[in-house]
N, CA, C and O atoms as CSV, one atom per row, in Angstrom:
chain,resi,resn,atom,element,x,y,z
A,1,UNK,N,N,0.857,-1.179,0.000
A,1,UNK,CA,C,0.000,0.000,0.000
A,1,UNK,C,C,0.894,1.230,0.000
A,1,UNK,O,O,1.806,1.294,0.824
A,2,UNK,N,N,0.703,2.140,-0.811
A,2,UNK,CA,C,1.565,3.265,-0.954
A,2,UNK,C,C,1.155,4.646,0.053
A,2,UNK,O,O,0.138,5.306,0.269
A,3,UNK,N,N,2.071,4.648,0.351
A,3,UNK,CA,C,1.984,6.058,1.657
A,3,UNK,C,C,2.899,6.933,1.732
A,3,UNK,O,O,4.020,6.595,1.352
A,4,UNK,N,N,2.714,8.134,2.177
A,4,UNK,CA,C,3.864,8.887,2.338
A,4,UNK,C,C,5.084,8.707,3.242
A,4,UNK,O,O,5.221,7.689,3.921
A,5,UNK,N,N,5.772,9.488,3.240
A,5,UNK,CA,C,7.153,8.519,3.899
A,5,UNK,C,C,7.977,10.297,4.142
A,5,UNK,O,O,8.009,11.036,3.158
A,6,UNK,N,N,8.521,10.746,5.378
A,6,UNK,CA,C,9.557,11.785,6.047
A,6,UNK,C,C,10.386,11.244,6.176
A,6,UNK,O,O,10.444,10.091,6.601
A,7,UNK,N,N,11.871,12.410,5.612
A,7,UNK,CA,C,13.248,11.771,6.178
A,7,UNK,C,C,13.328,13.557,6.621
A,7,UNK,O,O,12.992,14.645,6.154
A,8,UNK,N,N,13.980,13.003,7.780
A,8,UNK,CA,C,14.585,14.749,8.002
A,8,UNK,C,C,16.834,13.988,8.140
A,8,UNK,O,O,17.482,13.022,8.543
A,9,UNK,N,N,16.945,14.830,7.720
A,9,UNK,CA,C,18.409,13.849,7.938
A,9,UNK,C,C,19.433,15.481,8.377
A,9,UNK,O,O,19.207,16.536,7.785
A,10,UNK,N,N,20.234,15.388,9.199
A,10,UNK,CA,C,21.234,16.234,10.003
A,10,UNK,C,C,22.478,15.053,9.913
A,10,UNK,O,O,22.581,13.856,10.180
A,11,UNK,N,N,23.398,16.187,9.347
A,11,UNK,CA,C,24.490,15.462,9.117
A,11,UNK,C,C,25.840,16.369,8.873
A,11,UNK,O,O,25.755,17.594,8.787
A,12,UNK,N,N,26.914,15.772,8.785
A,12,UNK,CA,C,28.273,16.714,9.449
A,12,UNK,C,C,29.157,15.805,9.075
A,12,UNK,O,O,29.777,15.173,9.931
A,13,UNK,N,N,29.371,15.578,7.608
A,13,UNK,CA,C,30.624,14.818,6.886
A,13,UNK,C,C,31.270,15.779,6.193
A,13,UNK,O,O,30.665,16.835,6.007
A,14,UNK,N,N,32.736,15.608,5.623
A,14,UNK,CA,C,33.642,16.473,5.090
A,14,UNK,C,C,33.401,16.035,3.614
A,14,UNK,O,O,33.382,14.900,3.138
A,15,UNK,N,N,33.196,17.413,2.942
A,15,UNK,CA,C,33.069,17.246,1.665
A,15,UNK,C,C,34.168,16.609,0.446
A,15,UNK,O,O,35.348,16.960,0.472
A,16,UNK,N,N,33.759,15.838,-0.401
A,16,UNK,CA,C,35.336,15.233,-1.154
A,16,UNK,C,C,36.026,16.298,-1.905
A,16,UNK,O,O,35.532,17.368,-2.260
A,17,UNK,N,N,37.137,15.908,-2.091
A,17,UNK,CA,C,37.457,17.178,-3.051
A,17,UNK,C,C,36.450,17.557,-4.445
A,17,UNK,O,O,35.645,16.810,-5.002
A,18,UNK,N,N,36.680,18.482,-4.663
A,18,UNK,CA,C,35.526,19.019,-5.492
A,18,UNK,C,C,34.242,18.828,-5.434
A,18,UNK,O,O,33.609,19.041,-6.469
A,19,UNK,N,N,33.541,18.395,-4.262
A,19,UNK,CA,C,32.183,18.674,-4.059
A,19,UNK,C,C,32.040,20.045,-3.509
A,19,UNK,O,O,32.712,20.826,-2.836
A,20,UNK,N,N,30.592,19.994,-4.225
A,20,UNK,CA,C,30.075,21.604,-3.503
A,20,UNK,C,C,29.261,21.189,-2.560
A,20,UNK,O,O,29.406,20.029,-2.175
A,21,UNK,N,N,28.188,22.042,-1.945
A,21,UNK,CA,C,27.453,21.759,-0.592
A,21,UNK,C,C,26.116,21.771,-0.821
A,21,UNK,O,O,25.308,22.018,0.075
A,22,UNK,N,N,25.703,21.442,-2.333
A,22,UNK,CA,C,24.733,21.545,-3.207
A,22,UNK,C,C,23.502,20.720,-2.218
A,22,UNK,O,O,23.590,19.608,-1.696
A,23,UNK,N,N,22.572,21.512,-2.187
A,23,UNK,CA,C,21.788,20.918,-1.171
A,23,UNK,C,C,20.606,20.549,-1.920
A,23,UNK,O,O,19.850,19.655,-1.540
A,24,UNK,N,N,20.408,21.315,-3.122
A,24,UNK,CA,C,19.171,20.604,-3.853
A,24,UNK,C,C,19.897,19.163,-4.531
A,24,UNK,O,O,19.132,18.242,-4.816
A,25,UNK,N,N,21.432,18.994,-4.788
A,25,UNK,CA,C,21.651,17.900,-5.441
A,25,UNK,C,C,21.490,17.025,-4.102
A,25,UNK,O,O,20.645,16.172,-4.373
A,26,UNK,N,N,21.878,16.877,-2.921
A,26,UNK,CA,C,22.148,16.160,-2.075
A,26,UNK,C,C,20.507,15.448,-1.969
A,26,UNK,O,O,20.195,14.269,-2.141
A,27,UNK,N,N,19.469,16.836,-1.563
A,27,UNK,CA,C,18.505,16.200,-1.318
A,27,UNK,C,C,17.962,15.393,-2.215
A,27,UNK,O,O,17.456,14.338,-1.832
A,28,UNK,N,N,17.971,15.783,-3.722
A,28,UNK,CA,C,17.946,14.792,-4.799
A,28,UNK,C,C,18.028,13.472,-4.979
A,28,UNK,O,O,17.192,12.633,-5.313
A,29,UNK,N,N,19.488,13.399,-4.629
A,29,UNK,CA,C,20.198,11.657,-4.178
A,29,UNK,C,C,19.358,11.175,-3.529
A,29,UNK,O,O,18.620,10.348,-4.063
A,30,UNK,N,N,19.125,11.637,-1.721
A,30,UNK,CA,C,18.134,10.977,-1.035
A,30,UNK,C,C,16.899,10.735,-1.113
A,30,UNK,O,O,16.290,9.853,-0.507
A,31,UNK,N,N,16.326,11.786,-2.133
A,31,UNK,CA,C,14.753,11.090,-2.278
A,31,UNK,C,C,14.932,10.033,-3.112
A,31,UNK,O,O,14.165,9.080,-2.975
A,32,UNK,N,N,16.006,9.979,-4.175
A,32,UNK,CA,C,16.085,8.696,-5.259
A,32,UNK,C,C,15.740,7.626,-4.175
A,32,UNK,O,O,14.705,6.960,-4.203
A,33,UNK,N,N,17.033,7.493,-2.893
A,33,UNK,CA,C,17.485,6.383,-2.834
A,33,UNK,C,C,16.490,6.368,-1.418
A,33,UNK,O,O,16.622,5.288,-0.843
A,34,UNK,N,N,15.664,7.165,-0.814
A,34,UNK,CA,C,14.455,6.940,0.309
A,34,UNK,C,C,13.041,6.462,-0.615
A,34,UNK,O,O,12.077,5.957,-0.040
A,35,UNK,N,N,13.055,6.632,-1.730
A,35,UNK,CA,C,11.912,6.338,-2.992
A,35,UNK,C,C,12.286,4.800,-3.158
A,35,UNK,O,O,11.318,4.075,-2.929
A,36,UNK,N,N,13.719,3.970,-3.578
A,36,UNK,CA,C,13.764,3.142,-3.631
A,36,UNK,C,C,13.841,2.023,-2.568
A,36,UNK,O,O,13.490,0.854,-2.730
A,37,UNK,N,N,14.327,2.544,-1.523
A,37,UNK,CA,C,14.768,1.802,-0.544
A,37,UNK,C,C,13.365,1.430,0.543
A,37,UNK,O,O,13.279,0.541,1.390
A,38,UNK,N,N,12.361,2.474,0.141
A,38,UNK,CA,C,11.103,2.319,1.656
A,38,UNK,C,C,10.159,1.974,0.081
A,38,UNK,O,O,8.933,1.881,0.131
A,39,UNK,N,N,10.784,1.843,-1.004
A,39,UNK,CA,C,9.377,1.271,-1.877
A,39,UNK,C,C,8.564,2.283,-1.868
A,39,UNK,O,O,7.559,1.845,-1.308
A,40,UNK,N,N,8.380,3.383,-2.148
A,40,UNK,CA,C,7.690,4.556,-2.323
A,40,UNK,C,C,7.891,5.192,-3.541
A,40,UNK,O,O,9.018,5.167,-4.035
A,41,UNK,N,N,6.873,5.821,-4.166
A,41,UNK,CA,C,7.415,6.831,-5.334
A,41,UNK,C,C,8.092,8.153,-4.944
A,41,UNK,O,O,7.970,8.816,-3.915
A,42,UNK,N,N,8.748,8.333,-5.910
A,42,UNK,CA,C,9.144,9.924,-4.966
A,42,UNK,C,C,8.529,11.296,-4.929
A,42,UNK,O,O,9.060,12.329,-4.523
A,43,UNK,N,N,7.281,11.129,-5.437
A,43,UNK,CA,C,6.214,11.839,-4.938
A,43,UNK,C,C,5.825,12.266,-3.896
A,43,UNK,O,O,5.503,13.417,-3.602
A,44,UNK,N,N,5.849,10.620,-2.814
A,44,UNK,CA,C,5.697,10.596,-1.388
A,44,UNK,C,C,6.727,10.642,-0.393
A,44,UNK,O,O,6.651,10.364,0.804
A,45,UNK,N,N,7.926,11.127,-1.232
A,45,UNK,CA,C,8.671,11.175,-0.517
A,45,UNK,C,C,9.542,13.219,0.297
A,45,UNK,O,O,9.984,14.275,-0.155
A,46,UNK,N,N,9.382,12.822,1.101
A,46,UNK,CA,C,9.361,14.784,1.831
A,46,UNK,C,C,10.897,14.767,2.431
A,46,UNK,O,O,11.020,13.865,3.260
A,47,UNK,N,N,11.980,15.459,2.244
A,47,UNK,CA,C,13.710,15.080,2.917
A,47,UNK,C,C,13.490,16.678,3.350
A,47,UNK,O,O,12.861,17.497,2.680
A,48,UNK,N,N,14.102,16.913,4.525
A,48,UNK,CA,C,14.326,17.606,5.421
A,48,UNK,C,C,16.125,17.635,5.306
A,48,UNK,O,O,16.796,16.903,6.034
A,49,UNK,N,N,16.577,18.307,4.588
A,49,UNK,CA,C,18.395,17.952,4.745
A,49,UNK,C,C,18.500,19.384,5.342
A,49,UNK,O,O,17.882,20.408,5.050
A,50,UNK,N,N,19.743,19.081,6.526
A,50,UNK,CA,C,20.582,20.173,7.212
A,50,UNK,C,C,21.631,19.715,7.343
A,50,UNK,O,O,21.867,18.582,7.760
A,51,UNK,N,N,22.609,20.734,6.921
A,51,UNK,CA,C,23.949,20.393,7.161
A,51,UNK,C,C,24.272,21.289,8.463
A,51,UNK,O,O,23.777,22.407,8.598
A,52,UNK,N,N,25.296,20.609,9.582
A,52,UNK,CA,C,24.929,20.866,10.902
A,52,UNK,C,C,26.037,20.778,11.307
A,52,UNK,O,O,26.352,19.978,12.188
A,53,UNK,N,N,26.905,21.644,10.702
A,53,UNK,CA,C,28.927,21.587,11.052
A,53,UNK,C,C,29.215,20.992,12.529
A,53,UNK,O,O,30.259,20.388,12.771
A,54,UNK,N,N,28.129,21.225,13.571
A,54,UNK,CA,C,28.704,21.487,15.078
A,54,UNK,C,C,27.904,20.136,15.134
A,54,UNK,O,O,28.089,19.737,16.283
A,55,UNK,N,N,27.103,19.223,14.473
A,55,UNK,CA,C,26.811,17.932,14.879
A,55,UNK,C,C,27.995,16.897,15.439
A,55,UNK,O,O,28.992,16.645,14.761
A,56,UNK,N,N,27.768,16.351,16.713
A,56,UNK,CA,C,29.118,15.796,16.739
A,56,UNK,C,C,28.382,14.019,17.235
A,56,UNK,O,O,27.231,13.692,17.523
A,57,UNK,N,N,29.392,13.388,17.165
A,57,UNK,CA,C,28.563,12.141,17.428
A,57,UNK,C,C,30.002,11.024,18.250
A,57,UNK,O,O,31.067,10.718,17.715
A,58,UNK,N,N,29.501,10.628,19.686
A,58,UNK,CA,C,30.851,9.722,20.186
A,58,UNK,C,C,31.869,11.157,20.651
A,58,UNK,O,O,33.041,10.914,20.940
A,59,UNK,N,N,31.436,12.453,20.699
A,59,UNK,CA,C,32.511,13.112,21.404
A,59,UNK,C,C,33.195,13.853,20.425
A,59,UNK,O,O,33.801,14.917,20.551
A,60,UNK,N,N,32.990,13.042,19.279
A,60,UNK,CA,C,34.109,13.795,17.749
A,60,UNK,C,C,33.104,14.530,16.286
A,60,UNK,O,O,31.938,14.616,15.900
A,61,UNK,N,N,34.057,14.804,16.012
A,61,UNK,CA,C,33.536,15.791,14.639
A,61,UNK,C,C,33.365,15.257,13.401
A,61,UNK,O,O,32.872,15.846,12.438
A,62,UNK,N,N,33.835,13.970,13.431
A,62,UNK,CA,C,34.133,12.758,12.221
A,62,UNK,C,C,32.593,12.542,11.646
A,62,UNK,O,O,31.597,12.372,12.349
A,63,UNK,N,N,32.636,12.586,10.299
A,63,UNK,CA,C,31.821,12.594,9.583
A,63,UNK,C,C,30.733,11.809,10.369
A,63,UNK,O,O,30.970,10.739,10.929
A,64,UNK,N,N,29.528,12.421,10.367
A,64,UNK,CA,C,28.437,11.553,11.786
A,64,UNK,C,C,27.057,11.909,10.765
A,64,UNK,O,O,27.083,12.598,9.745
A,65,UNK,N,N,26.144,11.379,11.231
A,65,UNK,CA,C,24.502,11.606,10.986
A,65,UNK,C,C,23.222,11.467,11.751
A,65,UNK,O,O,23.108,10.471,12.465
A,66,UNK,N,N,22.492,12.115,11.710
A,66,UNK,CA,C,20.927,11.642,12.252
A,66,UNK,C,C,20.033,11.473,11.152
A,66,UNK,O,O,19.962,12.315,10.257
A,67,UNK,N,N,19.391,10.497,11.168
A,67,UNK,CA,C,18.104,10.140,10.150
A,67,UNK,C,C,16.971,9.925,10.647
A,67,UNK,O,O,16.874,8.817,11.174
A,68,UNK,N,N,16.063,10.569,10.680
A,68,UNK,CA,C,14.526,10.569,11.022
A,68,UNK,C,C,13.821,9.309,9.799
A,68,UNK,O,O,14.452,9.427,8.748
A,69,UNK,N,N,12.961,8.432,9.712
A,69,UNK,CA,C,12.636,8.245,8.918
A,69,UNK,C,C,11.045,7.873,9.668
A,69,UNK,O,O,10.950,6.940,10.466
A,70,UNK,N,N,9.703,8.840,9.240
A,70,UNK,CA,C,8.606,8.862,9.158
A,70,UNK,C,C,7.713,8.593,8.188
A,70,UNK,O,O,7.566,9.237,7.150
A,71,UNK,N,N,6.902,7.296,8.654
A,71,UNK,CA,C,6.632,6.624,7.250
A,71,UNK,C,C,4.990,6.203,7.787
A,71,UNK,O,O,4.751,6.201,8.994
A,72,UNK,N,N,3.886,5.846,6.753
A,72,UNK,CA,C,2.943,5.012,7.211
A,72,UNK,C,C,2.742,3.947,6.772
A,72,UNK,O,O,2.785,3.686,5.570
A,73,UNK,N,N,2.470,3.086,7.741
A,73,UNK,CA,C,2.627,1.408,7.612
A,73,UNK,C,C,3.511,0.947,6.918
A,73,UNK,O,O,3.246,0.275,5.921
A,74,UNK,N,N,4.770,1.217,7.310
A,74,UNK,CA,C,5.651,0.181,6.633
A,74,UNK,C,C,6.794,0.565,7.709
A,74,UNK,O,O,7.930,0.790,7.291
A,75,UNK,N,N,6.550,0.632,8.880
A,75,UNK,CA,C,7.280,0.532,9.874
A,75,UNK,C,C,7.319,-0.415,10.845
A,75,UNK,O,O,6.730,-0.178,11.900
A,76,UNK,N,N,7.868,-1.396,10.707
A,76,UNK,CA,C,7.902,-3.000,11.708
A,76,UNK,C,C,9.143,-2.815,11.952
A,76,UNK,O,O,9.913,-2.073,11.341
A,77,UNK,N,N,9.424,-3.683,13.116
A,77,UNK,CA,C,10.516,-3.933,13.645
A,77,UNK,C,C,11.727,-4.589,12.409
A,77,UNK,O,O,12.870,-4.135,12.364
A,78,UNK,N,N,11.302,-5.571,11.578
A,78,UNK,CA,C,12.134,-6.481,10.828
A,78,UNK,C,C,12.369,-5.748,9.998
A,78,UNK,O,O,13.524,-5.322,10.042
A,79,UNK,N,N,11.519,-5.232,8.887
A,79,UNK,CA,C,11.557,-3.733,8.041
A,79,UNK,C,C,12.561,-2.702,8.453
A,79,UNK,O,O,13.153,-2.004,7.629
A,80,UNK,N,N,12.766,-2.609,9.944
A,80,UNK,CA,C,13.317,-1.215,10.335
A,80,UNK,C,C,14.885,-2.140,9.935
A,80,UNK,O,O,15.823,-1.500,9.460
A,81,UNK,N,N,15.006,-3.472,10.153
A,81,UNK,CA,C,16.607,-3.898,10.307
A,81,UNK,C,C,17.288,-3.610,8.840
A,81,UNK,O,O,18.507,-3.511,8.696
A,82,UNK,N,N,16.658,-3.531,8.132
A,82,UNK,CA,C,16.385,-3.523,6.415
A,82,UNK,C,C,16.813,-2.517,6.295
A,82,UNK,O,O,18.018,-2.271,6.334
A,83,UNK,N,N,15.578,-1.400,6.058
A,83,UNK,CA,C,15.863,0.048,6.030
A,83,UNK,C,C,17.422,0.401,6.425
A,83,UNK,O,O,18.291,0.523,5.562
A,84,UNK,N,N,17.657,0.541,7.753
A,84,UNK,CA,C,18.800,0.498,8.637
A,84,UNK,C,C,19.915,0.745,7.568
A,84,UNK,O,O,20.622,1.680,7.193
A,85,UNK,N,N,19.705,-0.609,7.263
A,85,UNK,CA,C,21.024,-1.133,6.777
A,85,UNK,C,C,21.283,-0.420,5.245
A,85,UNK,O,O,22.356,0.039,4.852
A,86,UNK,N,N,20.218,-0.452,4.627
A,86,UNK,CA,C,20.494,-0.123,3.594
A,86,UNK,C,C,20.724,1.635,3.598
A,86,UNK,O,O,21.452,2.200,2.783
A,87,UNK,N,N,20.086,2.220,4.491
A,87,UNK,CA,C,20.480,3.400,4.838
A,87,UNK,C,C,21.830,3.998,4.914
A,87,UNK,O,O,22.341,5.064,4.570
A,88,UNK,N,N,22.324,2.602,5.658
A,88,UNK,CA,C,23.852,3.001,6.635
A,88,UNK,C,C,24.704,3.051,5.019
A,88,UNK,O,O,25.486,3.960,4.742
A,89,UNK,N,N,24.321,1.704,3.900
A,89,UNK,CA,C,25.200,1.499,3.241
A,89,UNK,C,C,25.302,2.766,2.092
A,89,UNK,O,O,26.230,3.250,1.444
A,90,UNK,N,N,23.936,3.013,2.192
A,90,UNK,CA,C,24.124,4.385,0.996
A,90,UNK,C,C,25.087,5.766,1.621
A,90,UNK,O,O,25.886,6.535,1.086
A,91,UNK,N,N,24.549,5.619,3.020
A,91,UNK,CA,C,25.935,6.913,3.684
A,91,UNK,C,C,27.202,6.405,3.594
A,91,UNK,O,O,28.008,7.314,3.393
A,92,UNK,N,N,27.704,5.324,3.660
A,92,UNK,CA,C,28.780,5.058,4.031
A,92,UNK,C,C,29.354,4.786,2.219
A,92,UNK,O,O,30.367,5.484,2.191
A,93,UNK,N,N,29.276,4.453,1.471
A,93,UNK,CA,C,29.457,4.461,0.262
A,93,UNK,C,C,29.509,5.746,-0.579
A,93,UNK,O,O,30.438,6.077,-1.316
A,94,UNK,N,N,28.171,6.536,-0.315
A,94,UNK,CA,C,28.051,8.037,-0.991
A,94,UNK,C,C,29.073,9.430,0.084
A,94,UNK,O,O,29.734,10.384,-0.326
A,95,UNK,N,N,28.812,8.998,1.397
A,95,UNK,CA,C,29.389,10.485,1.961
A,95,UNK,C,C,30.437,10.003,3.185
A,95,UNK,O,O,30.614,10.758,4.140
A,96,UNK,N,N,30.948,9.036,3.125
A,96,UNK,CA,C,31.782,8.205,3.811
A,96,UNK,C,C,31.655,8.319,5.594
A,96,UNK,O,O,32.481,8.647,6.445
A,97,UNK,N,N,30.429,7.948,5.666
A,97,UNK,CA,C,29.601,8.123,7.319
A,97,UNK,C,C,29.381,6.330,7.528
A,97,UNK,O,O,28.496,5.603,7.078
A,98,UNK,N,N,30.812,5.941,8.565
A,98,UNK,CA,C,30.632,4.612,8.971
A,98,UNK,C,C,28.886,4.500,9.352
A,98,UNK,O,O,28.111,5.430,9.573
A,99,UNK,N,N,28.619,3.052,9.335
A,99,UNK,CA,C,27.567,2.802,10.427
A,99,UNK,C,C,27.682,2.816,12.083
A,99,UNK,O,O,26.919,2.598,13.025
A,100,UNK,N,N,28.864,3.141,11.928
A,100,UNK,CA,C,28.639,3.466,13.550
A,100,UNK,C,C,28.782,4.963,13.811
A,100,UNK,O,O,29.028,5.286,14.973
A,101,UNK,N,N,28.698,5.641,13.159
A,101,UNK,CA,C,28.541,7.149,13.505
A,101,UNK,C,C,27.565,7.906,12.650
A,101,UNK,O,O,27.720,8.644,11.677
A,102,UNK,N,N,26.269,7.401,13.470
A,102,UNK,CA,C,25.151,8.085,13.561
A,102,UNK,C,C,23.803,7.563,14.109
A,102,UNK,O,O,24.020,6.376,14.352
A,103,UNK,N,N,22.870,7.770,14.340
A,103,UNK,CA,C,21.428,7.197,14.454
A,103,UNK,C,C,20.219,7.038,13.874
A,103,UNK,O,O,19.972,8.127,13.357
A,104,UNK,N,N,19.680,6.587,13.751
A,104,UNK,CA,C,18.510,6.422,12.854
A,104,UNK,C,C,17.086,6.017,13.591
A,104,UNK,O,O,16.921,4.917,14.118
A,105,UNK,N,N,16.162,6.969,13.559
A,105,UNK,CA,C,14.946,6.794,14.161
A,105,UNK,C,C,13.731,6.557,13.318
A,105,UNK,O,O,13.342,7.487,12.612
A,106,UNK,N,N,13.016,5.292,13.310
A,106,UNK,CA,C,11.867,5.057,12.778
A,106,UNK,C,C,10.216,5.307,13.450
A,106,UNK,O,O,9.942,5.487,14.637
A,107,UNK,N,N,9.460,5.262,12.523
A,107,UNK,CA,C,8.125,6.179,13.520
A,107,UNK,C,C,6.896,6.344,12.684
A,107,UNK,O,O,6.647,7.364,12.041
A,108,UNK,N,N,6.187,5.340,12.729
A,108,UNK,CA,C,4.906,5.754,12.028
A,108,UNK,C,C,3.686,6.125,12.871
A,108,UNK,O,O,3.060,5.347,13.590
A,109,UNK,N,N,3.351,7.876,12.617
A,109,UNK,CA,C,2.986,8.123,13.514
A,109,UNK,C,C,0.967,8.094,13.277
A,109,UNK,O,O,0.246,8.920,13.836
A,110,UNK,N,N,0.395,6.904,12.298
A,110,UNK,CA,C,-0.277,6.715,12.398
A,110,UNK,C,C,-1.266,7.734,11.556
A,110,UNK,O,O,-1.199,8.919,11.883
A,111,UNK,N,N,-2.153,7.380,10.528
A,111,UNK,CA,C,-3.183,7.806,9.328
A,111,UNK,C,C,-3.902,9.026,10.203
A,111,UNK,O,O,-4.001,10.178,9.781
A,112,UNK,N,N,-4.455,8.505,11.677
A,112,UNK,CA,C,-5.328,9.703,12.165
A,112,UNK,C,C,-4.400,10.793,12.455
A,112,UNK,O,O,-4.922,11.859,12.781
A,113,UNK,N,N,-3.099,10.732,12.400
A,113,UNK,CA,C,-1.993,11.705,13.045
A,113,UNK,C,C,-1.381,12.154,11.920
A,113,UNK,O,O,-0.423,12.885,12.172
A,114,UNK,N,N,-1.660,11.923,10.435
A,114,UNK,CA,C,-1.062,12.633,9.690
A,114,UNK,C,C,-1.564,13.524,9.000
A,114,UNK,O,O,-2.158,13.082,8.016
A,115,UNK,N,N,-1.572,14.698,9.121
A,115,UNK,CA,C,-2.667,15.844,8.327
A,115,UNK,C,C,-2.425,15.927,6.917
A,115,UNK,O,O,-1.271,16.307,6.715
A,116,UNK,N,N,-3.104,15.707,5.810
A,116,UNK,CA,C,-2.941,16.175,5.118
A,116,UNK,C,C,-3.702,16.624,3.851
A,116,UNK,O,O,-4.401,15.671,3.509
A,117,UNK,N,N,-3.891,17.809,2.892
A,117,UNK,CA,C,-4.960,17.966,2.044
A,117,UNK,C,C,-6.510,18.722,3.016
A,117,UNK,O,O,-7.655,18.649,2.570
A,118,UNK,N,N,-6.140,19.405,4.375
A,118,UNK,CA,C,-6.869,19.863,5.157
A,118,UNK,C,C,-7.787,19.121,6.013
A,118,UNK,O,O,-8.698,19.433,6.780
A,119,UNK,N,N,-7.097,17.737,5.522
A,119,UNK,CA,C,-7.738,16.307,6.796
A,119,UNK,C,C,-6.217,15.735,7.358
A,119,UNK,O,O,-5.058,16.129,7.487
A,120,UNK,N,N,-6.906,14.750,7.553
A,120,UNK,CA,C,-6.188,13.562,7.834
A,120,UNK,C,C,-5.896,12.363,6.790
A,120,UNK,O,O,-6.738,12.257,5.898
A,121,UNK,N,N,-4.823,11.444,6.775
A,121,UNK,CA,C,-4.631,10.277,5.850
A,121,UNK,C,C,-5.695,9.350,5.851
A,121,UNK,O,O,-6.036,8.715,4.854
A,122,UNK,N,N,-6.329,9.252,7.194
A,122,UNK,CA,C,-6.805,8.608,7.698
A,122,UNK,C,C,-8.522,8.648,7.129
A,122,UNK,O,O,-9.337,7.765,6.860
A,123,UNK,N,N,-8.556,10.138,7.116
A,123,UNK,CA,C,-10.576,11.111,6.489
A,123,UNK,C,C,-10.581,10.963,4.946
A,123,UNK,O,O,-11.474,10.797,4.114
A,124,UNK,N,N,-9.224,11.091,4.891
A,124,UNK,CA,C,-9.637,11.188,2.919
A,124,UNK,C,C,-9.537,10.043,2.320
A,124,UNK,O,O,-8.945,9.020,2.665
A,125,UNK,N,N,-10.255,10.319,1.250
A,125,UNK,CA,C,-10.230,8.796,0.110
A,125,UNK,C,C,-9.184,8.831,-0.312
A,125,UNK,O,O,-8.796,9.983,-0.502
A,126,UNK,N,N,-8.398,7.960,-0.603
A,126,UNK,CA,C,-7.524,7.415,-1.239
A,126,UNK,C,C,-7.116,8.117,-2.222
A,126,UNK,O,O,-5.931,8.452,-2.194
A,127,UNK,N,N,-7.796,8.463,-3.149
A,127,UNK,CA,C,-7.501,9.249,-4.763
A,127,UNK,C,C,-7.052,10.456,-4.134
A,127,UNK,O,O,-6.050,10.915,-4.682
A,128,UNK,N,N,-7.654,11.390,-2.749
A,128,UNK,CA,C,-6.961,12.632,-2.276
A,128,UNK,C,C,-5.741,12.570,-1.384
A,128,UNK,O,O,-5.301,13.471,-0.670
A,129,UNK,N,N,-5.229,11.232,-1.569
A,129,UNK,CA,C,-4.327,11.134,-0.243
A,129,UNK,C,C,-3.112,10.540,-0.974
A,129,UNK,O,O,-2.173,10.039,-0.355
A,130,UNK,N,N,-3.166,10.619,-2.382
A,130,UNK,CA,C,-2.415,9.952,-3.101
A,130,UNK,C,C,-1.992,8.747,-2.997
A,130,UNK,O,O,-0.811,8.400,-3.028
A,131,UNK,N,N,-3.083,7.949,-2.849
A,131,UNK,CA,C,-3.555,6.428,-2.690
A,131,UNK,C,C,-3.226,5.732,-1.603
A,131,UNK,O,O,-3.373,4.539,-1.339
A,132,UNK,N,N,-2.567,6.992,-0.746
A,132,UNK,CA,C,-1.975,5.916,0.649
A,132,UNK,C,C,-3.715,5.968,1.818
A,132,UNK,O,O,-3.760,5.357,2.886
């Protein structure tokens, strides 16, 4: 069932040489790979990116992250080990952020709790809620 899906992501890695701090490209990347990875179109997909120099994680300044990921119904425990992972591997591959330096919070905060279209996910038909 298709639903909308939040990433807010805060993060504090050193840029490679010749990257810029391009924040519409960055957020770009992540809706690709939050569209593919939670099975969503990227329609439904909303990224919150901040870059957050003074984020520190373990005491140090070393490339670190926080990932929010707010989703409806497709948040289970076994799902979350999934997500996780595949999360960790796209940071750690794209912006060189081990899996151990950062956190990741999952959270579906439920159809009656999500406003949207001047209701809820939960009040509108389907066709206004963009089928979730």
């Amino acid at each position: 069932m298709a639903s909308s899906s939040r990433l807010h992501v805060s993060k504090a890695w050193r840029l490679a040489k010749g990257e810029t701090t391009s924040r519409d490209s960055k957020q770009g990347k992540i809706t690709s790979v939050a569209a593919e990875k939670l099975n969503k179109p990227e329609e439904m997909i909303s990224i919150s990116y901040i870059y957050d120099e003074y984020l520190t994680f373990a005491g140090t300044f070393e490339p670190a992250l926080q990932l929010s990921v707010v989703a409806l119904d497709i948040i289970k425990p076994q799902e979350n080990i999934k997500y996780s992972k595949s999360f960790f591997d796209f940071f750690g591959k794209k912006l060189g952020v081990k899996d151990d330096r950062g956190h990741l919070t999952f959270f579906d905060p439920g159809r009656a709790n999500w406003g949207f279209g001047s209701s809820t996910k939960e009040a509108l038909p389907k066709e206004k809620s963009f089928g979730a």
